[in-house]
C-alpha positions in Angstrom: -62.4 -39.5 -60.7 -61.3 -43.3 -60.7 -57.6 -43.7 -58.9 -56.3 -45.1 -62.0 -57.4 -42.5 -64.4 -55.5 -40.2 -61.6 -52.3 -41.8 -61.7 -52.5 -41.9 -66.1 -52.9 -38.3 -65.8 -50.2 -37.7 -63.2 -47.8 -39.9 -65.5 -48.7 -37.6 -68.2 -47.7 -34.5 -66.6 -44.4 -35.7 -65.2 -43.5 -36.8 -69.1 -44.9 -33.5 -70.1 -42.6 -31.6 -67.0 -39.3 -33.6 -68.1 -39.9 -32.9 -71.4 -40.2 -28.9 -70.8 -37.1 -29.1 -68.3 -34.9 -30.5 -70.6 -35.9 -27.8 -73.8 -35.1 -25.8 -71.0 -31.8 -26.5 -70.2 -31.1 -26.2 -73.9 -30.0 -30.2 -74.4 -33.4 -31.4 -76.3 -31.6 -33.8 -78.3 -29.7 -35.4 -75.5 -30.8 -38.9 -75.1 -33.2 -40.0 -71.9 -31.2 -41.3 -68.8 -27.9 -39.6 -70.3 -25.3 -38.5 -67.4 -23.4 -35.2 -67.6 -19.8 -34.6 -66.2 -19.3 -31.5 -64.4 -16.2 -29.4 -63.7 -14.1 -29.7 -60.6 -15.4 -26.6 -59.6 -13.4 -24.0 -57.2 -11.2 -25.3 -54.9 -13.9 -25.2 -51.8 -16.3 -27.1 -53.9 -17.9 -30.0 -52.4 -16.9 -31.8 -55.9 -12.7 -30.4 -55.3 -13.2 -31.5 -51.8 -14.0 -35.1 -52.8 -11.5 -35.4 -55.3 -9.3 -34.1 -52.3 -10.2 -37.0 -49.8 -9.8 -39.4 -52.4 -6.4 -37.9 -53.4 -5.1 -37.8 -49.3 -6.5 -41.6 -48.7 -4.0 -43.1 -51.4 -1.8 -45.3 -49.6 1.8 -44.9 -50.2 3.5 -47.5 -52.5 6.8 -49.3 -51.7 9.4 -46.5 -52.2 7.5 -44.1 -52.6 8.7 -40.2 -51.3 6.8 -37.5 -51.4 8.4 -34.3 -51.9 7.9 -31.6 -49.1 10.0 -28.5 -50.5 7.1 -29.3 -53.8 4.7 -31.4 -53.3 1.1 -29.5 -52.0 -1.3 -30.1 -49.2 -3.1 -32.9 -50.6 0.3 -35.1 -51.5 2.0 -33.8 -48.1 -1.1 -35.5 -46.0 -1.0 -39.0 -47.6 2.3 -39.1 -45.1 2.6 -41.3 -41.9 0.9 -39.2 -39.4 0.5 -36.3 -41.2 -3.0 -35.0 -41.5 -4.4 -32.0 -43.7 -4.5 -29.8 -41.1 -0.7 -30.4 -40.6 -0.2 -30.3 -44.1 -1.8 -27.3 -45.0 0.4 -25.8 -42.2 4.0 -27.5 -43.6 2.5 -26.1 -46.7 2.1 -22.3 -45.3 5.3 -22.6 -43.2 7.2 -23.7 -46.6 6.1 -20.2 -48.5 6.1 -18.0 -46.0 10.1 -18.8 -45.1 11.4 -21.0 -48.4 12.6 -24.8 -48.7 12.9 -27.2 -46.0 16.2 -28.4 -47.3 16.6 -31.5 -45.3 14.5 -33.3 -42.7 15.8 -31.6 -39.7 14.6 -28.4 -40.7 11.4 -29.3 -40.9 11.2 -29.5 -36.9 10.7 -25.5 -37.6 6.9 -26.4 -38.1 4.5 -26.2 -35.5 3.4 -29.5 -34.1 6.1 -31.4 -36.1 8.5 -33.3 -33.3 10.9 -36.3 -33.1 8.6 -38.7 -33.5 7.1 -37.4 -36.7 10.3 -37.2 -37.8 10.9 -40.9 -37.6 7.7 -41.7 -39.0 8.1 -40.2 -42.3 11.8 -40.1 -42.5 11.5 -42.8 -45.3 8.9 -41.5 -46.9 10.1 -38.1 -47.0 12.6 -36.4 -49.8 13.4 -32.4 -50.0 14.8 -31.3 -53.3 15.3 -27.4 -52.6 17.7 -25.3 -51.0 17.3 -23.6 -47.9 16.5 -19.5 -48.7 19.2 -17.5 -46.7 18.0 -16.6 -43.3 14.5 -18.8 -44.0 12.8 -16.0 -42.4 12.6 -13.8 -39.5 12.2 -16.6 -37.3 14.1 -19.3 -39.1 16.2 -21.8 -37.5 19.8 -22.8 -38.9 19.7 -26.2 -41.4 21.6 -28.9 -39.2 24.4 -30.2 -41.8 25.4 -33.7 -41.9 27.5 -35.1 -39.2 31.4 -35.6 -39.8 34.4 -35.8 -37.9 35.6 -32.2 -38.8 32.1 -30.7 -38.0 31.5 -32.1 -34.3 30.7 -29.1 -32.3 32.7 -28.1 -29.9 31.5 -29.5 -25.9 28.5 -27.9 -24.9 27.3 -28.2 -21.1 23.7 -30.1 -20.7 23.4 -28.3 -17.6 23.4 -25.1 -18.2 22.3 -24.9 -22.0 19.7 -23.1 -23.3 17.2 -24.7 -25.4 18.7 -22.5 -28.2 21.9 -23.5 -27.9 20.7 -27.4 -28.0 18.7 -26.6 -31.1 21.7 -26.1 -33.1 23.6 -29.9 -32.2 23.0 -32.3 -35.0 19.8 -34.2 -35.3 18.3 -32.2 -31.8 15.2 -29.8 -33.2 13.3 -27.8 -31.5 11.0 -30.2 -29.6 13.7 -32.3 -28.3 15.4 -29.2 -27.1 12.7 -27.9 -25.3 12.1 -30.9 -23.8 15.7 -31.9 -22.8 15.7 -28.5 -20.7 11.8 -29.3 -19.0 13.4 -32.1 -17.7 16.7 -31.1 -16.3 14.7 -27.8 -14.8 12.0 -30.1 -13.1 14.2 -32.7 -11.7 17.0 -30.3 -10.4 19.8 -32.4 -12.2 23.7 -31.8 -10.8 25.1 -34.7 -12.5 27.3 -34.2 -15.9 25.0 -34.6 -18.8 26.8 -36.1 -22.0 25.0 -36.4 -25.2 26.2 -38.9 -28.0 25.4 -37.5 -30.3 26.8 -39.3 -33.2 26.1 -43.1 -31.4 30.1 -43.6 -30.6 29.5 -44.9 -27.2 26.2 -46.6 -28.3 27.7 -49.1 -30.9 31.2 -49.3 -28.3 29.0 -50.6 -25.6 27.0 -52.9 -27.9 23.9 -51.1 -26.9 22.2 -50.8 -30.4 20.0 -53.3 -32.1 18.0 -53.9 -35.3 14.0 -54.2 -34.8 11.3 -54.8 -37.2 8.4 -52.0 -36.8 5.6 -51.6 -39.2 7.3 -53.6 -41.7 10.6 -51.8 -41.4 13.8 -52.1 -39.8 15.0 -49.5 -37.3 18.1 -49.2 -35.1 17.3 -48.9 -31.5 19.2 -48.3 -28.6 18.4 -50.8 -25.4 17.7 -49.1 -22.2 21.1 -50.4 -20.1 23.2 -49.4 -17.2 26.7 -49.6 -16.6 28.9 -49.0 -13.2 32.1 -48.2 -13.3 34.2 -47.9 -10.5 36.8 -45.2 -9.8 39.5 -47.0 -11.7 37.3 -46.6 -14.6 37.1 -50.5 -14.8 33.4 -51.9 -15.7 31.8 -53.7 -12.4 28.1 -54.2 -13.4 26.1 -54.5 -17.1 22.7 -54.8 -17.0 20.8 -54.5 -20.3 17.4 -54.1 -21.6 16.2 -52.8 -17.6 13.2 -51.6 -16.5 13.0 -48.0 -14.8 10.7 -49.8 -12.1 12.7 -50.1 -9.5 15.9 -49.9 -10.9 17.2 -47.1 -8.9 17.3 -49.5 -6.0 18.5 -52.5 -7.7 21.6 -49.8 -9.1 22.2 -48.4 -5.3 22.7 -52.2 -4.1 25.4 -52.5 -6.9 27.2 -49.4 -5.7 27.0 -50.4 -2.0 28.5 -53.6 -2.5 31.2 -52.2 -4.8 32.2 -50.0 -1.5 32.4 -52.8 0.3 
């Protein structure tokens, strides 16, 4: 048989299979070349999990806050530095134990720490209450700073990680890691904490900077030595730990001169 009479005849009998298939599928009137929409399908659906990765890549639009005390996994992850896997765990975390409340409660997540924090903290709204207790294993909402609510003195030297949880604006992480470092470095010294940035702004050490577009107050790394009159001898701002030790026990030697 001639290779073109081959290929009529193999023409013939995809037309004839096409034909059959779509009879078969019961759409026989349905024009050639038409395009059917499915359904989204379950939730593990290849088609759901698309629409998912779409959904998570959205940037965020100026001013826009996404709800964590509402908003589900897919929303949560379009935050700075929040992935799905992090999101599906704020997610769990928020119905196993209630509303978040407020930003410093959610430091009770796994794998949430400081620097989260200030990565979504203008991004981030909560518009539920706290459930009483939050859980077996909850941790107490921090309330907002004032004047009549400063906690009483606390000792840095001999606090537990527990008992630095509950000052404002220190979660979990920071806790945890305050103690590390006092434990692995043996410190005898009196630890103060200022908490509410008193002594920051009264010795000019705070400062605007621009990051990612945004403004942020920031605290310049600075020494000051004081003598034993309490008078100021020495400022030295924006210092670099290289080294520094040395260039601070010169200062102190020649003040005892």
């Amino acid at each position: 048989m001639p290779p073109e009479r081959r290929a009529v005849l193999l023409l013939v009998g995809l037309a004839i299979a096409g034909q059959g298939l779509r009879i078969w599928v019961g759409r026989p009137d349905a024009p050639p070349g038409e395009v059917q929409l499915f359904s989204a399908g379950a939730p593990g659906a290849p088609r759901a999990h698309r629409d998912s990765s779409l959904a998570s890549g959205r940037p965020l639009a100026a001013g826009e806050r996404i709800d964590l005390d509402r908003a589900d996994a897919v929303e949560i992850a379009r935050l700075p530095r929040v992935g799905f896997a992090l999101a599906r765990t704020i997610v769990a975390d928020r119905n196993a134990r209630g509303p978040f409340g407020s930003l410093e409660s959610l430091d009770r997540v796994a794998g949430i720490g400081p620097g989260l924090l200030a990565a979504i903290a203008m991004n981030a709204t909560f518009s539920g209450m706290p459930a009483p207790g939050g859980g077996s294993d909850a941790r107490p909402v921090i309330p907002a700073v004032s004047a009549a609510a400063t906690p009483a003195a606390l000792n840095l030297n001999t606090a537990t990680a527990a008992d630095l949880e509950r000052l404002p604006f220190i979660g979990a992480y920071m806790a945890r890691q305050i103690v590390a470092f006092r434990d692995k470095h043996g410190l005898s010294v009196q630890l103060l904490a200022d908490v509410e940035g008193e002594v920051c702004r009264r010795y000019g050490v705070l400062h605007d900077k621009e990051m990612d577009g945004k403004k942020k107050t920031c605290v310049v790394r600075s020494t000051f030595i004081i003598d034993r009159k309490g008078m100021v001898k020495h400022v030295l701002y924006g210092v670099n730990p290289r080294g520094h030790a040395e260039e601070v026990l010169g200062l102190l030697k020649s003040i005892g001169k």
